[in-house]
N, C-alpha and C positions, 0 to 999 in steps of 0.2 A: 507420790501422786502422779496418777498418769496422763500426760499430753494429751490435747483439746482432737489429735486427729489417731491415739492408740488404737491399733487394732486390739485391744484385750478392753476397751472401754467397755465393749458391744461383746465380745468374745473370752472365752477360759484358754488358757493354754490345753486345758484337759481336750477342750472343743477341735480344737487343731492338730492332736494328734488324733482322735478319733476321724476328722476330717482323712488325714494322710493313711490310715489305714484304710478306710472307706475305699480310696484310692487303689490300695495296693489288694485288696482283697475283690474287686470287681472284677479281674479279670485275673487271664491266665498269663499277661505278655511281663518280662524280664525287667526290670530296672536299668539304670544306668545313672549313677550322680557323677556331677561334673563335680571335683574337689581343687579348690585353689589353695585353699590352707586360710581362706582370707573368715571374716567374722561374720556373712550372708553364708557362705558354703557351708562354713563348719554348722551352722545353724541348721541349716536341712541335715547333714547325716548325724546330727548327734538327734534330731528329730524322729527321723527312722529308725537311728538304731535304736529307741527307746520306743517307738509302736513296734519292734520287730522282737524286743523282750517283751512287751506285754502278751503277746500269744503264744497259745499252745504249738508246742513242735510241730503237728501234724497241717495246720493255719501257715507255717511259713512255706509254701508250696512254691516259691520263685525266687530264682537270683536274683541280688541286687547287687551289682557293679559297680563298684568305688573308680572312679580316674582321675588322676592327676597327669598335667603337663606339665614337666621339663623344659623349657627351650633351648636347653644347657647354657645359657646366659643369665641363668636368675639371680639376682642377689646369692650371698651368700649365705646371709643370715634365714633366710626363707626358703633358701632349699633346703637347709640345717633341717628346720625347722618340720617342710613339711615331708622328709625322707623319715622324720621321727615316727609325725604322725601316721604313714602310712603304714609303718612297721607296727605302731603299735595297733591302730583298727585290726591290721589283718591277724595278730595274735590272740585280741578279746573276740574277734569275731568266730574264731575257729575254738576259742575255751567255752562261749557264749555258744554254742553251737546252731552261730547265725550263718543262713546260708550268704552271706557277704563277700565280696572277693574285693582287693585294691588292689590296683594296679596305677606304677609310673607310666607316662609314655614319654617320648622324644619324638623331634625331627631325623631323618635319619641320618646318617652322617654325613655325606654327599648333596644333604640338602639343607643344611647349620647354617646358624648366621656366619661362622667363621668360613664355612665352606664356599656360601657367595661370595663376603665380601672382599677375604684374601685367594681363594683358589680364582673365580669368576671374574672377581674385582667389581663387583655391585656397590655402587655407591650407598654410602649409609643412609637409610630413610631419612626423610628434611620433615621439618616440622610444614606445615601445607604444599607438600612434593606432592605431585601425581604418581611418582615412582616407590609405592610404601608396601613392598613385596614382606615386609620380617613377618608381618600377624598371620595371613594365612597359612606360608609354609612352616611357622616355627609351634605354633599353637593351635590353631583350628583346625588344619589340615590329618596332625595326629591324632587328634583327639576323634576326630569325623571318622577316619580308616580305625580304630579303636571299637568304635559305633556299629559301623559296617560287621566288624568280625565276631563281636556279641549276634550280631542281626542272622549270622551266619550260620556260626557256631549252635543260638538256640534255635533257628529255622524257623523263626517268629519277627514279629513286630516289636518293638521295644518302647519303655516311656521313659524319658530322658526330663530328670530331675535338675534343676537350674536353679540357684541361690538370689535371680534376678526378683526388682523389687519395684513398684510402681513410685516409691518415694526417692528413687536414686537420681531421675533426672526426669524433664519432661518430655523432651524425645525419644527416649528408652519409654515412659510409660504411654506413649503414645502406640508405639510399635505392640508391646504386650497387648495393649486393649484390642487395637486392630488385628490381632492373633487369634484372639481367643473366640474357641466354637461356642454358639448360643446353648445357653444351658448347661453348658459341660465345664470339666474342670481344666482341658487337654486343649491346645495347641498342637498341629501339626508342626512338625521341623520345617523351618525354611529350605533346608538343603539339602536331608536324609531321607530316602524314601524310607518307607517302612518303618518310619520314627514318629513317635509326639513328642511334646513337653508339657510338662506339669511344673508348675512354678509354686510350691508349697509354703512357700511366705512373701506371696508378691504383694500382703495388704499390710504385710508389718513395716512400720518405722525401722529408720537408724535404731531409735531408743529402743525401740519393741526388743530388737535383735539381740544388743546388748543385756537386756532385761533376761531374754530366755539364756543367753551364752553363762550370766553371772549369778544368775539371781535362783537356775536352776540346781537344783544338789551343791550351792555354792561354789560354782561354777567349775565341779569338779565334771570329765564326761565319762562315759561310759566303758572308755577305750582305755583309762587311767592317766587321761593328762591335766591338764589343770588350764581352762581358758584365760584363767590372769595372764600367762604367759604369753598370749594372742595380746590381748590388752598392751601388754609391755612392747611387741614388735609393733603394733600403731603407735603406741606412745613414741618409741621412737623413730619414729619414721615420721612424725610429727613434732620431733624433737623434744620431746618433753611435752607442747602445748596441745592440748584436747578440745576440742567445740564443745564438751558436755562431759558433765559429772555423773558419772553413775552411782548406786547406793550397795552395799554390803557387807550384810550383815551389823547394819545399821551405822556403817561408818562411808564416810564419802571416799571414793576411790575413782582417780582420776580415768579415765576411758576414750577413746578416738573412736570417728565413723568415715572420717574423710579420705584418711591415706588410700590409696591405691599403690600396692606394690609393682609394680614393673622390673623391664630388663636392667642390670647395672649398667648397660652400655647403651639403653635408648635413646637413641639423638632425634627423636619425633619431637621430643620434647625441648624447651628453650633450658631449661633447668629442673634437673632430677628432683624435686622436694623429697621423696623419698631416703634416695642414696645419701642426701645431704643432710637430713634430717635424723637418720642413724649415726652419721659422724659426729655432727653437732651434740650429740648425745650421748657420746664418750666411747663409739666405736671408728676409735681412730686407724683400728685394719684395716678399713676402709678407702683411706686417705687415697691410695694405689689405684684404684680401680676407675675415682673420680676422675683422679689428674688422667687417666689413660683417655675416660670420654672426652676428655675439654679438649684432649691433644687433636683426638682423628676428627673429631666436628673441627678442629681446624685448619684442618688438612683438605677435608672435603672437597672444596670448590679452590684450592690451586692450578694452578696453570700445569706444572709441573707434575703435577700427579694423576693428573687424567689425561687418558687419550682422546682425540679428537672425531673418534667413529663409534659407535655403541656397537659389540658384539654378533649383531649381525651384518655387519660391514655398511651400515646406511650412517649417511649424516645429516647436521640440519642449521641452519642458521642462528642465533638470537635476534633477538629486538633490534639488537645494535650492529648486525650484520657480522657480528663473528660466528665462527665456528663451534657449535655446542658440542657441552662436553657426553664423554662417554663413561667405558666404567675406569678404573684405578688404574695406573702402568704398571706392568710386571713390578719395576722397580720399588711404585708404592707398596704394591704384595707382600714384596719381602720386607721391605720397613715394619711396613704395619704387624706381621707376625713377628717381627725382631722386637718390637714394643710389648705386642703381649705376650711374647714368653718370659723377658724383661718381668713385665708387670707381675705372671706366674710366681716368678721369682720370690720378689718382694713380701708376696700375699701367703707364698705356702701353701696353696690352696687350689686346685686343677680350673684354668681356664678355658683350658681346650683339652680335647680326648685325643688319646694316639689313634682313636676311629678316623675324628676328622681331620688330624694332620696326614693321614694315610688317603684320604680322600683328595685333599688339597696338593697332594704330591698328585697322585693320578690324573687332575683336572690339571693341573701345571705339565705332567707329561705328553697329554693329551693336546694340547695347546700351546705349548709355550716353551718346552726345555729340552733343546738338543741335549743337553747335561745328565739328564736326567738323574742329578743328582745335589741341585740347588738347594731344595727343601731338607736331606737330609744332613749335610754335609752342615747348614745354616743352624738348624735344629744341636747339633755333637759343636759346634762351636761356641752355643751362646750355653748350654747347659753341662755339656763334658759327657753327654751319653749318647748313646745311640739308640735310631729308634730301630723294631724288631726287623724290617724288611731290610735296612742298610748292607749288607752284605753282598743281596740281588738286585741294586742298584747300577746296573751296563749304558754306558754314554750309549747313544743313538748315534750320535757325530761325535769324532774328538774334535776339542778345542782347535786345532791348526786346521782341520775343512772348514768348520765353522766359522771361523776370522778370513780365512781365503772367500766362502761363502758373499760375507759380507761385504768384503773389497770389490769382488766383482758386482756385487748391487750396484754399488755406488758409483762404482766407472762406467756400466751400462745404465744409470739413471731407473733401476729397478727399483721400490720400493723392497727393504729386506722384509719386513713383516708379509711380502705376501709369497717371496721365499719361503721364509718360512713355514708357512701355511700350507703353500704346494706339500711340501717334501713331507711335514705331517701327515696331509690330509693321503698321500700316496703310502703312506709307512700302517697306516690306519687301515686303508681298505686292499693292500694286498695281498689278503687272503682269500677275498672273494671270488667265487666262479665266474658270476656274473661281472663280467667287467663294464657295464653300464652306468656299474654303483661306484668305480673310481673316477668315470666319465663326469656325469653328474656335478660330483661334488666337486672336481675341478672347475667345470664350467660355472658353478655358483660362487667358487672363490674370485675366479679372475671376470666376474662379472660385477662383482660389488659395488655399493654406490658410490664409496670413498675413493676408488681407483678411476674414476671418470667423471669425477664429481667436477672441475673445470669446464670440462668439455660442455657435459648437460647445463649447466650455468649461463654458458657462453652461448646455447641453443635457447636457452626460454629466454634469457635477454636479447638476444634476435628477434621474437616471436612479439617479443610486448611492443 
């Protein structure tokens, strides 16, 4: 029996694929479906891929673009999962001689969570922080430049398919409604020109969705996977416990709507239910990845592990008249990547890419490492290998200037860090013709707000 508010009360499933082709047959512009692997998404392209088998070869006149994001921090179990999927869509789509293409994306390596928060030292997003940079650079960001190069590549407009649902939440269905053009199916993109969206099950239920993922071909799809298996990753990510009972094949079969999978390392959040909910559930691989979050949300807001200037050399008070913090000390950098190659370790399983530790040595060289040989040298000691650049790794400074360096900071009352900085920021731009551009950038170091931040203090407390 179906619920008091089903979209299939009033409507056929039959009705709703002809609705989505309706869609895809008005016009001439390209597709694009967002894929999370989750049980709304899978729901749209196992939708399509089934109006895109009901027509004739000659009807299929336009691509349609499978994506999935990466943040190279997903779960494990769900990257597993949707690296399957994607593999498998793109084999039935090319045997099915659907014009369909899937594609992964990522952030790129120089711009990974690992790359802020140990190259950068970006404090880990705080649960209500103003400072919550990981969604756009790790997620939205690829997925938008993905957008872009369909938009390019077909030299058209495209309609961008979205698994979003008017029953998820009421400020999400608030946003949808105040989206949607009068009359039409489409949505403009909030942020992409030359883009719509088509929300092709914004009126179905949790249950609806469930209903079509289970209840269709017995919940086998198109692509050859089997959505029980979807079922089992909410179940466990819900530990076992589900909000609602599904039906099949006339036996009750437990089913989830609520999990949302996230990053293993999300510290937005107070407590992962997800991560912990898969462990609670007898993936005790797991165990590794949890204790590494509970470590660095510990870490976070130490004294000791932050610096007392943000990155671009400004400072700023608290409440309580201290000094706020900034991002991570070089120190905590290496800690914290000494934790999770550790953590790698344990898991057998890649937590980080030699892309982004190749990145994070660069932004360390760049910034930070007369040595320039911290990261690899760190790396061959905690693992026994080397990573491929090791061999072209030449100190900038040996060790004995660089101790000497320091010494003299400290007897002339120099700050070293802006030592530092100098002798970088000179190593950096002496290859330029224009020497206005080493000028510059000196003048913006030894101008910063850290380095005169008494003085200016001792000035507006004058003034008041």
């Amino acid at each position: 029996m179906m619920a008091m508010n089903s979209y299939f009360n009033e409507n056929t499933l039959d009705e709703l694929i002809e609705e989505i082709k309706f869609v895809y047959q008005s016009d001439d512009r390209p597709w694009v479906i967002g894929y999370s692997g989750g049980k709304d998404s899978t729901a749209v392209v196992e939708l399509v891929y089934k109006m895109l088998l009901s027509l004739p070869d000659w009807q299929r006149n336009k691509n349609v673009y499978i994506v999935s994001s990466d943040t190279l921090i997903e779960n494990p179990l769900i990257k597993i999962y949707l690296n399957k999927m994607n593999r498998l869509l793109g084999e039935a789509a090319a045997r099915d001689g659907l014009p369909m293409k899937s594609s992964m994306v990522t952030p790129p390596a120089n711009n990974s969570f690992w790359a802020n928060v140990i190259g950068r030292g970006f404090p880990t997003p705080k649960m209500n922080g103003k400072f919550r940079w990981c969604t756009d650079r790790l997620k939205i960001n690829p997925s938008a430049d993905y957008i872009r190069e369909v938009i390019r590549k077909e030299g058209q407009e495209v309609v961008v398919l979205l698994g979003v649902r008017k029953d998820e939440s009421i400020a999400r269905k608030r946003r949808i409604e105040g989206r949607e053009l009068s009359n039409r199916l489409m949505n403009r993109h909030e942020t992409i020109q030359d883009a719509y969206v088509y929300n092709p099950i914004v009126e179905l239920t949790t249950e609806d969705v469930w209903d079509v993922l289970l209840n269709l071909d017995g919940g086998a799809t198109p692509w050859g996977s089997d959505n029980n298996e979807l079922v089992s990753l909410y179940s466990g990510a819900d530990s076992g416990e589900c909000p609602f009972a599904g039906t099949q094949g006339g036996n009750q079969t437990q089913s989830c709507g609520n999990s949302r999978f996230g990053c293993w390392v999300c510290t937005v959040v107070k407590e992962d239910k997800s991560l912990n909910g898969f462990i609670k559930s007898g993936h005790r691989e797991l165990i590794p990845l949890s204790n590494f979050r509970t470590w660095i949300m510990s870490i976070r807001d130490r004294d000791e592990y932050r610096e007392k200037k943000r990155r671009n050399g400004t400072v700023y008070e608290t409440k309580t008249g201290e000094m706020g913090y900034g991002p991570f000390t070089w120190e905590a950098r290496q800690l914290i990547l000494k934790e999770l190659i550790e953590t790698q370790k344990k898991m057998g399983y890649e937590l980080i890419t030699t892309e982004e530790l190749k990145a994070i040595d660069e932004i360390w060289d760049q910034e930070l490492d007369f040595s320039r040989r911290t990261l690899v040298e760190l790396y061959e000691e905690l693992t026994g290998g080397r990573l491929p650049w090791y061999p072209y790794k030449e100190p900038l400074l040996d060790m004995e200037t660089v101790e000497e360096l320091e010494r003299l900071a400290e007897e002339n009352e120099v700050p070293f860090d802006l030592v530092r900085n100098l002798i970088l920021s000179v190593y950096h731009n002496k290859n330029y013709s224009n020497q206005k551009i080493m000028k510059e950038a000196m003048e913006r170091l030894l101008n910063q707000q850290w380095l005169h931040y008494d003085v200016l203090k001792e000035i507006e407390d004058e003034d008041k």
